[in-house]
NUMILO-454528 format. One record per residue (C-alpha): residue number from 1; residue in one letter; z, y, x. Coordinates in steps of 0.02 Angstrom, whole numbers. Example, Ala and Ser with C-alpha at 12.3 -4.5 7.8 and 13.67 -1.06 7.14 Angstrom:
2
<site pos="1" code="a" z="390" y="-225" x="615"/>
<site pos="2" code="s" z="357" y="-53" x="684"/>
***
This chain:
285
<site pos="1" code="x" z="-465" y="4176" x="9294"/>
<site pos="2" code="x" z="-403" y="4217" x="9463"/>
<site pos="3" code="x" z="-523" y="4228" x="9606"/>
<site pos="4" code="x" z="-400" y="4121" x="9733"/>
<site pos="5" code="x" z="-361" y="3965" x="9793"/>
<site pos="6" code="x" z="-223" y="3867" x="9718"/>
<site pos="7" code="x" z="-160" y="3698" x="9841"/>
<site pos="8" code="x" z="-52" y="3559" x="9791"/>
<site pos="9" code="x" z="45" y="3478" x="9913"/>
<site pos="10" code="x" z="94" y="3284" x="9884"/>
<site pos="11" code="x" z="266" y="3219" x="9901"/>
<site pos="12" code="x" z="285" y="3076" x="9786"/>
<site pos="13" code="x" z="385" y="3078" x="9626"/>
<site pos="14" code="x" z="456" y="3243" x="9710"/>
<site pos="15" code="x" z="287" y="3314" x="9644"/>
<site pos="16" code="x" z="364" y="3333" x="9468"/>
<site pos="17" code="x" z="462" y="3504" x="9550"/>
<site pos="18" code="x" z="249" y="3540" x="9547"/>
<site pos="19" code="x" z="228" y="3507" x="9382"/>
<site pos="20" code="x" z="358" y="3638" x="9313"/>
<site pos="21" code="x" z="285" y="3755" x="9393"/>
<site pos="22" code="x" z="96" y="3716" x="9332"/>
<site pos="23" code="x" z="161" y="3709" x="9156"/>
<site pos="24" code="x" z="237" y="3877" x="9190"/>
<site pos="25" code="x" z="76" y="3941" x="9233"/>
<site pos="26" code="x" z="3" y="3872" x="9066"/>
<site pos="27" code="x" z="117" y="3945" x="8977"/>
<site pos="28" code="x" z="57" y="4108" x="9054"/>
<site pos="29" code="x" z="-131" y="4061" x="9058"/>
<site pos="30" code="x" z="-135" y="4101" x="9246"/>
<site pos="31" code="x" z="-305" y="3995" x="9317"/>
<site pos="32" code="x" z="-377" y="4008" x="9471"/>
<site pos="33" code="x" z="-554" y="3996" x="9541"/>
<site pos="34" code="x" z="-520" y="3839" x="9657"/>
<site pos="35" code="x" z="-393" y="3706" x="9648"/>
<site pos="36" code="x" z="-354" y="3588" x="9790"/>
<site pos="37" code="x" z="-244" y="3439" x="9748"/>
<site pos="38" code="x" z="-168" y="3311" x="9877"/>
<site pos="39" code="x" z="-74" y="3136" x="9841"/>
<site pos="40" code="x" z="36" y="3179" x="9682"/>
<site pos="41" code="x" z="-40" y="3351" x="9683"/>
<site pos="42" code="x" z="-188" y="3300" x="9636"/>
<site pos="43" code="x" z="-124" y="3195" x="9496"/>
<site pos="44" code="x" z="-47" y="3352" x="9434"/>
<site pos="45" code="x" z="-169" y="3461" x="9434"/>
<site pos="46" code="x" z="-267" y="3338" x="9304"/>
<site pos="47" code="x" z="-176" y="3399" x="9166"/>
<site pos="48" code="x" z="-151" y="3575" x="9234"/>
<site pos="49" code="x" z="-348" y="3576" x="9214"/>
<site pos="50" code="x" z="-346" y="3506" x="9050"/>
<site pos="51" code="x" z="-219" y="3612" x="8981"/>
<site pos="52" code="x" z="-96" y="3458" x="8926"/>
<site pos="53" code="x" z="44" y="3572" x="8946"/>
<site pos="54" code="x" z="226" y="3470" x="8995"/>
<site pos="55" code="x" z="74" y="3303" x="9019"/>
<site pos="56" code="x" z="125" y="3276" x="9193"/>
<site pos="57" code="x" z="299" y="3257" x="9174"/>
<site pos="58" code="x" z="295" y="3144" x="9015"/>
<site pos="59" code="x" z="178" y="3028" x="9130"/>
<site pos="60" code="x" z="290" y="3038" x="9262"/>
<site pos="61" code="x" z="458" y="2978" x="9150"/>
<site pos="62" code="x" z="382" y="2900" x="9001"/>
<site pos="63" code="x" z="346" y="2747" x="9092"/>
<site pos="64" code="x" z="481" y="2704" x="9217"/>
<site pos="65" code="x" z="541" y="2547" x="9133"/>
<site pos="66" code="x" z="374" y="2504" x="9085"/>
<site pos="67" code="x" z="361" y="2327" x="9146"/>
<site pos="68" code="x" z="232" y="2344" x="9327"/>
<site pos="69" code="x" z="199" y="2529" x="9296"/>
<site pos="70" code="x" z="288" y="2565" x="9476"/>
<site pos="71" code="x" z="371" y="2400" x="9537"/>
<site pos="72" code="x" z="374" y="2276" x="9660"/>
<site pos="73" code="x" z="291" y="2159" x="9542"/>
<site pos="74" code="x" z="152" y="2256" x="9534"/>
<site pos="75" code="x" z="140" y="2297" x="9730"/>
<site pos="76" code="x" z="129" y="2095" x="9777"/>
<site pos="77" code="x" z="32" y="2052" x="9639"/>
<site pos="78" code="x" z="-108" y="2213" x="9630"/>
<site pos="79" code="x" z="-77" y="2281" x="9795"/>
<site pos="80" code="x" z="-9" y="2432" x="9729"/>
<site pos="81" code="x" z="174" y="2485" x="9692"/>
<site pos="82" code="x" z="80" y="2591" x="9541"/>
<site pos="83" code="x" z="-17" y="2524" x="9451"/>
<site pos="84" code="x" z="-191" y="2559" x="9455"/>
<site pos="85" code="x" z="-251" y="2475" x="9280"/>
<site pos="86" code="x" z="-80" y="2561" x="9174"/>
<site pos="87" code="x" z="-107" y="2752" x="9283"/>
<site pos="88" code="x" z="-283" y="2775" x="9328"/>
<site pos="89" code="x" z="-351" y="2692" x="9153"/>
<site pos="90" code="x" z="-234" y="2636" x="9011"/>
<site pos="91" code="x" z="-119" y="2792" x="9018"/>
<site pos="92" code="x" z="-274" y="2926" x="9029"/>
<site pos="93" code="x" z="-381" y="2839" x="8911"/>
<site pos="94" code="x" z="-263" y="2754" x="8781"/>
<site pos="95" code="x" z="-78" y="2791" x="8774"/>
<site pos="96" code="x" z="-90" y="2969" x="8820"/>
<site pos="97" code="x" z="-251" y="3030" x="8801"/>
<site pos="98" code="x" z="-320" y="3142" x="8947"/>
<site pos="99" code="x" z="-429" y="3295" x="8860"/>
<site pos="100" code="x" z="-567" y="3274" x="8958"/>
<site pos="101" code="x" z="-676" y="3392" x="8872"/>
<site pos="102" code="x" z="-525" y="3524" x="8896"/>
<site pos="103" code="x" z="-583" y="3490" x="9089"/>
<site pos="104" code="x" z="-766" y="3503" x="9068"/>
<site pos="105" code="x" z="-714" y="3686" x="8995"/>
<site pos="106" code="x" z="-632" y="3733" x="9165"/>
<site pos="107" code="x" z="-758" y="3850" x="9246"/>
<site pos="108" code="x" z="-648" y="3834" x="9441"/>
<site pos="109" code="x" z="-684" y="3705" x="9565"/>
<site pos="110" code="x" z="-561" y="3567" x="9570"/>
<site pos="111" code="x" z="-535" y="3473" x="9740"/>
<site pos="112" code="x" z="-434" y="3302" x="9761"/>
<site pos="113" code="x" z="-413" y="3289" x="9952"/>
<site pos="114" code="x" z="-400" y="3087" x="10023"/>
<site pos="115" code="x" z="-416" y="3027" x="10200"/>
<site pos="116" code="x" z="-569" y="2939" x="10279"/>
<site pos="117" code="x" z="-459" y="2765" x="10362"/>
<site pos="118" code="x" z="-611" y="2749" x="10474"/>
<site pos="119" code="x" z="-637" y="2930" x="10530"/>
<site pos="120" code="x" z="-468" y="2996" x="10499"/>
<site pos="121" code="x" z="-543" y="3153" x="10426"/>
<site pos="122" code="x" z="-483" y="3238" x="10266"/>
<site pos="123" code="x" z="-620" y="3218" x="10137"/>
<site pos="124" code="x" z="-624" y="3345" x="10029"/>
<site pos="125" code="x" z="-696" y="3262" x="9852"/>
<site pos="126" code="x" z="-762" y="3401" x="9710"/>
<site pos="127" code="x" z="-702" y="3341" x="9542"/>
<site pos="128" code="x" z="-831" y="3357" x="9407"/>
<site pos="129" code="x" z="-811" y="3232" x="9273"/>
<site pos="130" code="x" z="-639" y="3191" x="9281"/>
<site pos="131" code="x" z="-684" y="3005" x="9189"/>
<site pos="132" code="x" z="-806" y="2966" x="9325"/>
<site pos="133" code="x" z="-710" y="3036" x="9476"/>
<site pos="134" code="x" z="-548" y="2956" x="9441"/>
<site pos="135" code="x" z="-549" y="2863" x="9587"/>
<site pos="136" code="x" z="-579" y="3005" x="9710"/>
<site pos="137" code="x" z="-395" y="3065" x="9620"/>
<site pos="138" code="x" z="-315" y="2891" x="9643"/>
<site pos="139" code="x" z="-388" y="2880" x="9819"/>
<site pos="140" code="x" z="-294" y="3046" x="9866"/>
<site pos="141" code="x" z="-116" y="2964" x="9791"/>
<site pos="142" code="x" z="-141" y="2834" x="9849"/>
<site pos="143" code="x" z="16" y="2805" x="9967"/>
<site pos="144" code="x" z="-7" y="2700" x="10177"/>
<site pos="145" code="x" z="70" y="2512" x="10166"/>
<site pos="146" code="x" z="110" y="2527" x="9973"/>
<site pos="147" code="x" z="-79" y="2539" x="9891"/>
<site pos="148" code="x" z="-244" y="2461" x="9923"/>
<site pos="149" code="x" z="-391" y="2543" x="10023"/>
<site pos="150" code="x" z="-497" y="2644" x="9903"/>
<site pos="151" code="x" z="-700" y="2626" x="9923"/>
<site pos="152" code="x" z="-795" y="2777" x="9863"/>
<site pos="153" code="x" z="-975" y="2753" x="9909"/>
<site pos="154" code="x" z="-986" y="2657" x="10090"/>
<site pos="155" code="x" z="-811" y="2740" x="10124"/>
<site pos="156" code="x" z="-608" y="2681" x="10120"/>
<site pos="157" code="x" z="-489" y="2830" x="10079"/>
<site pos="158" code="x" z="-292" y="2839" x="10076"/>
<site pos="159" code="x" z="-173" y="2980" x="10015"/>
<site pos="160" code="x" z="-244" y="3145" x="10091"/>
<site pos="161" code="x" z="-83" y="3204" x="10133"/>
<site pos="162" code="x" z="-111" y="3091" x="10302"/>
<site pos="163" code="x" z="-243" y="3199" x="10372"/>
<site pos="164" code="x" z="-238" y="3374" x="10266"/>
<site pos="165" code="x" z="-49" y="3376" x="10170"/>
<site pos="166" code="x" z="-47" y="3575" x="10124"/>
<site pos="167" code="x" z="-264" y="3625" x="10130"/>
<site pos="168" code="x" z="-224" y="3810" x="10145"/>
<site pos="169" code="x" z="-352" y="3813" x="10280"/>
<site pos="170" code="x" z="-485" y="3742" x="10213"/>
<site pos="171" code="x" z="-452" y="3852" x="10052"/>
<site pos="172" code="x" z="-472" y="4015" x="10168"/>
<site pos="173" code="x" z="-623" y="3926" x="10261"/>
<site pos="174" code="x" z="-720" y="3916" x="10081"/>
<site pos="175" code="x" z="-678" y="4096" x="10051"/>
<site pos="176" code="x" z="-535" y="4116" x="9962"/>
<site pos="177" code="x" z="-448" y="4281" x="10030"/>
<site pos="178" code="x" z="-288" y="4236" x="9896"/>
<site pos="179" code="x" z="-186" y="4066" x="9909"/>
<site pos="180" code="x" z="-41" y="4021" x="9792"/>
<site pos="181" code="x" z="29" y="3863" x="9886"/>
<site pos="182" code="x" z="123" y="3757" x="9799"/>
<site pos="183" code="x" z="260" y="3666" x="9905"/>
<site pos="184" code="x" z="359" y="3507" x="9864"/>
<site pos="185" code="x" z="459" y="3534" x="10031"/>
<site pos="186" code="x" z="609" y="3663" x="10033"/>
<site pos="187" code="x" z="640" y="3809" x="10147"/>
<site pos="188" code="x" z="682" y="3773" x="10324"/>
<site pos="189" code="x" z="609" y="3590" x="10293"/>
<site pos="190" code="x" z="558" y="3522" x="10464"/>
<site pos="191" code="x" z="433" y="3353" x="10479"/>
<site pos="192" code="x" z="536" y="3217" x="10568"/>
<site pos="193" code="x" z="447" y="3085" x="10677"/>
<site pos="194" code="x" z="399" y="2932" x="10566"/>
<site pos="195" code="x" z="526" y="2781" x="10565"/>
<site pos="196" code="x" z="371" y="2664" x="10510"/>
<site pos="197" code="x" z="259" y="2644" x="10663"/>
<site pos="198" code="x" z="259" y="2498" x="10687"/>
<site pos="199" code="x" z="233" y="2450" x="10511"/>
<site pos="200" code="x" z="99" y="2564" x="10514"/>
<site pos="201" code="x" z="7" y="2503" x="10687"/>
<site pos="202" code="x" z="37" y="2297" x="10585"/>
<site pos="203" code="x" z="-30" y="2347" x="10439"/>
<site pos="204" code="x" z="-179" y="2488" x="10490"/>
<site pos="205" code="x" z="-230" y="2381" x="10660"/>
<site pos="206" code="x" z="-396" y="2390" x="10590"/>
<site pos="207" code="x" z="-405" y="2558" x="10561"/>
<site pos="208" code="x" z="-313" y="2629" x="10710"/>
<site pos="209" code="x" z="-347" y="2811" x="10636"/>
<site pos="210" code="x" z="-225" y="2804" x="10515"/>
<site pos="211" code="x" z="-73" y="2746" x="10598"/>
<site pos="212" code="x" z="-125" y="2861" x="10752"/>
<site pos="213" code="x" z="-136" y="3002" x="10622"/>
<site pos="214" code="x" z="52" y="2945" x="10573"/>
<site pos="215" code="x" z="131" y="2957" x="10738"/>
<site pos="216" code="x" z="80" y="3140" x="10751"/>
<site pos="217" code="x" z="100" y="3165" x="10577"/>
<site pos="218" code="x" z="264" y="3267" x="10598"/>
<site pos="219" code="x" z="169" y="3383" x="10740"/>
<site pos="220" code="x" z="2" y="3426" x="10629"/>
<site pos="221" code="x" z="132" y="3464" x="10482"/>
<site pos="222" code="x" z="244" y="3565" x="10558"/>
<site pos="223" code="x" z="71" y="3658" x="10617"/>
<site pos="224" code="x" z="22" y="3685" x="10441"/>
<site pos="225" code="x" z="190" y="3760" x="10390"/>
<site pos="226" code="x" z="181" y="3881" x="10548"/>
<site pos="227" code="x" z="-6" y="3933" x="10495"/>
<site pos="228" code="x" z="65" y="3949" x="10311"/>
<site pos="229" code="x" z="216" y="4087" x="10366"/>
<site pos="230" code="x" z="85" y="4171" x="10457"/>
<site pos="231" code="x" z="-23" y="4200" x="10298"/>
<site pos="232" code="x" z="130" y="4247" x="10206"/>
<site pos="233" code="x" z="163" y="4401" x="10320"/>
<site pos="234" code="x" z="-3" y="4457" x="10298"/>
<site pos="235" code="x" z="-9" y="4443" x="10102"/>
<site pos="236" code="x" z="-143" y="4312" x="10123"/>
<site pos="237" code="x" z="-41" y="4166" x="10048"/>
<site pos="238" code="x" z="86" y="4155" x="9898"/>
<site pos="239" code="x" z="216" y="4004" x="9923"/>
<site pos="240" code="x" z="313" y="3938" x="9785"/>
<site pos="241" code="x" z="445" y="3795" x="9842"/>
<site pos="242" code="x" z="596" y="3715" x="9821"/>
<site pos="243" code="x" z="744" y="3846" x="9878"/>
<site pos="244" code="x" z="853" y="3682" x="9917"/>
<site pos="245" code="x" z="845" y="3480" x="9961"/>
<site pos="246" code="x" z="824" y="3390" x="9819"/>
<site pos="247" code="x" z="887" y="3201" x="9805"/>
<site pos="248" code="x" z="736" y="3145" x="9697"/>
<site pos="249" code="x" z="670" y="3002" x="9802"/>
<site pos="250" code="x" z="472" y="2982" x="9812"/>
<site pos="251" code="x" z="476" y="2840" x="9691"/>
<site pos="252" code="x" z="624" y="2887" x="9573"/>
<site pos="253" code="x" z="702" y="2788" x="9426"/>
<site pos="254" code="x" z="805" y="2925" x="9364"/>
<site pos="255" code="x" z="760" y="3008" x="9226"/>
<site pos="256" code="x" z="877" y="3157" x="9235"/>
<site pos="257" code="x" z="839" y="3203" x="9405"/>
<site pos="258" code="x" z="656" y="3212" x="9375"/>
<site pos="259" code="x" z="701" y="3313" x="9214"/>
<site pos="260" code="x" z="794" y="3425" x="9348"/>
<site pos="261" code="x" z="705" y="3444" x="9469"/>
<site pos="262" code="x" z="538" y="3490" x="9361"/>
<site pos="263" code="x" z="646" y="3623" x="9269"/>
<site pos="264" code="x" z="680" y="3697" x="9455"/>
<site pos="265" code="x" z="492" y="3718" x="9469"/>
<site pos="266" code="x" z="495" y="3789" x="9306"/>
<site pos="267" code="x" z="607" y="3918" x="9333"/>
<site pos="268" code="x" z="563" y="3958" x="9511"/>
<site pos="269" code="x" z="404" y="4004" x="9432"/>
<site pos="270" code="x" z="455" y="4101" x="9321"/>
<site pos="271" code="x" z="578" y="4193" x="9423"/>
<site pos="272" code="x" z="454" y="4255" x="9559"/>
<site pos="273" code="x" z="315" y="4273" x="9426"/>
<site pos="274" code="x" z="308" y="4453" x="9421"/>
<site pos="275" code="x" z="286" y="4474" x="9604"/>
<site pos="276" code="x" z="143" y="4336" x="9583"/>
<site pos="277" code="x" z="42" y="4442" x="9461"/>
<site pos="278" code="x" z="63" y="4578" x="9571"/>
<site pos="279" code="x" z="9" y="4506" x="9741"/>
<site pos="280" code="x" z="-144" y="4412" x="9617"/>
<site pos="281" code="x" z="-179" y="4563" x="9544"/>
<site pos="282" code="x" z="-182" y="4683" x="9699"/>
<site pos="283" code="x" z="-371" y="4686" x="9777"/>
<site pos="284" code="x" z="-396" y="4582" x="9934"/>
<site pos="285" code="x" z="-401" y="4656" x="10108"/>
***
């Protein structure tokens, strides 16, 4: 197992470019010490940590035209365009069977990052029993206007990629000196101004927070991807990402351009994973 940090970014059904490359790394048995997921990220790195090698991607296709799985259906009549009852329960417990004593075995800390709706703050939740936690995972993906508020304790949480998308910092700030960061964004991707404001300010004028936190969304991003160059240059971060735009959309019905784009991952990962060994394997400093 690596001593570094390994973060997730979110991005919808564009996450399955995520999975390739975490089944990549199974297939090479490369772990790491500390794993922070976000949104989709976090979902991902579920069976990464359990070792369900090419998991994530059969969840991800397996049940498209699986009747209120990820539908408007099940958005006006849960709340939530996915499902929460079919993902977060009968999928992991009954039709594909999450190894949860696989995950007690990992000897890392896991992380599934989800935003505080009050606070606005990133919350940064430890995963330990991956039964009992779910909902700290589902909280993290769990997507403005399209899902319910999650309650953890006296809390609400949404999707963490509204307050912390890409948590290289707070990987360095627990004292990881190595980052792999894996990106669901290509090169030269630059964060736009929202077009849903005012949906956002509607919906969230309880919780001012979060749609405050949306209008400077594209600022705080663009931020992050600034701070993660700089940590490339000085060999403190390793970024694996898309190399072009990809016309997945985040909530895709195509099969074959999920099947595409998670074989880009794949072989992105593979193709750089030489100089990846070599920048984990080289001592710190």
């Amino acid at each position: 197992m690596y001593q570094a940090g390994l973060i997730l970014e979110g991005g919808g059904m564009k996450g399955v470019y995520t999975a390739g490359v975490l089944d990549y790394f199974l297939d090479k048995g490369i772990e790491f010490s500390s794993v922070y997921g976000v949104s989709a990220g976090a979902c991902h790195m579920c069976s990464y940590l359990s070792k369900q090698r090419g998991r994530a991607l059969d969840v991800m296709v397996d049940y498209l035209d699986t009747r209120r799985y990820c539908s408007v259906e099940s958005l006006l009549t849960t709340g939530n365009l996915f499902n929460v009852d079919i993902c977060y329960h009968l999928i992991p417990e009954y039709l594909y069977p999450y190894d949860y004593e696989a995950f007690h075995r990992y000897q890392g800390k896991a992380y599934s990052v989800a935003t505080d709706i009050v606070t606005g703050r990133p919350e940064y939740f430890r995963i330990r029993d991956m039964k009992a936690d779910i909902d700290k995972i589902r909280a993290s993906a769990s997507l403005p206007l399209v899902s319910r508020n999650v309650k953890i304790g006296d809390h609400y949480y949404l999707d963490g990629g509204i307050s912390d998308p890409i948590p290289l910092q707070q990987s360095v700030m627990d004292g990881n000196q190595k980052n792999v960061v894996i990106m669901t964004k290509e090169v030269g991707f630059v964060r736009k101004p929202s077009g849903q404001l005012a949906l956002m300010k509607a919906r969230y004028r309880r919780y001012p927070r979060v749609w405050q936190l949306m209008a400077g969304r594209h600022i705080s991003y663009n931020e992050q991807l600034e701070y993660i160059s700089r940590q490339q240059r000085e060999g403190k971060a390793f970024v694996i990402r898309p190399k072009t735009p990809s016309d997945v959309g985040r909530v895709e019905k195509d099969r074959d351009k999920l099947y595409l784009l998670y074989q880009q991952g794949y072989d992105d990962a593979e193709e750089c994973g030489g100089e990846l060994l070599r920048y984990l394997d080289t001592p710190a400093g």
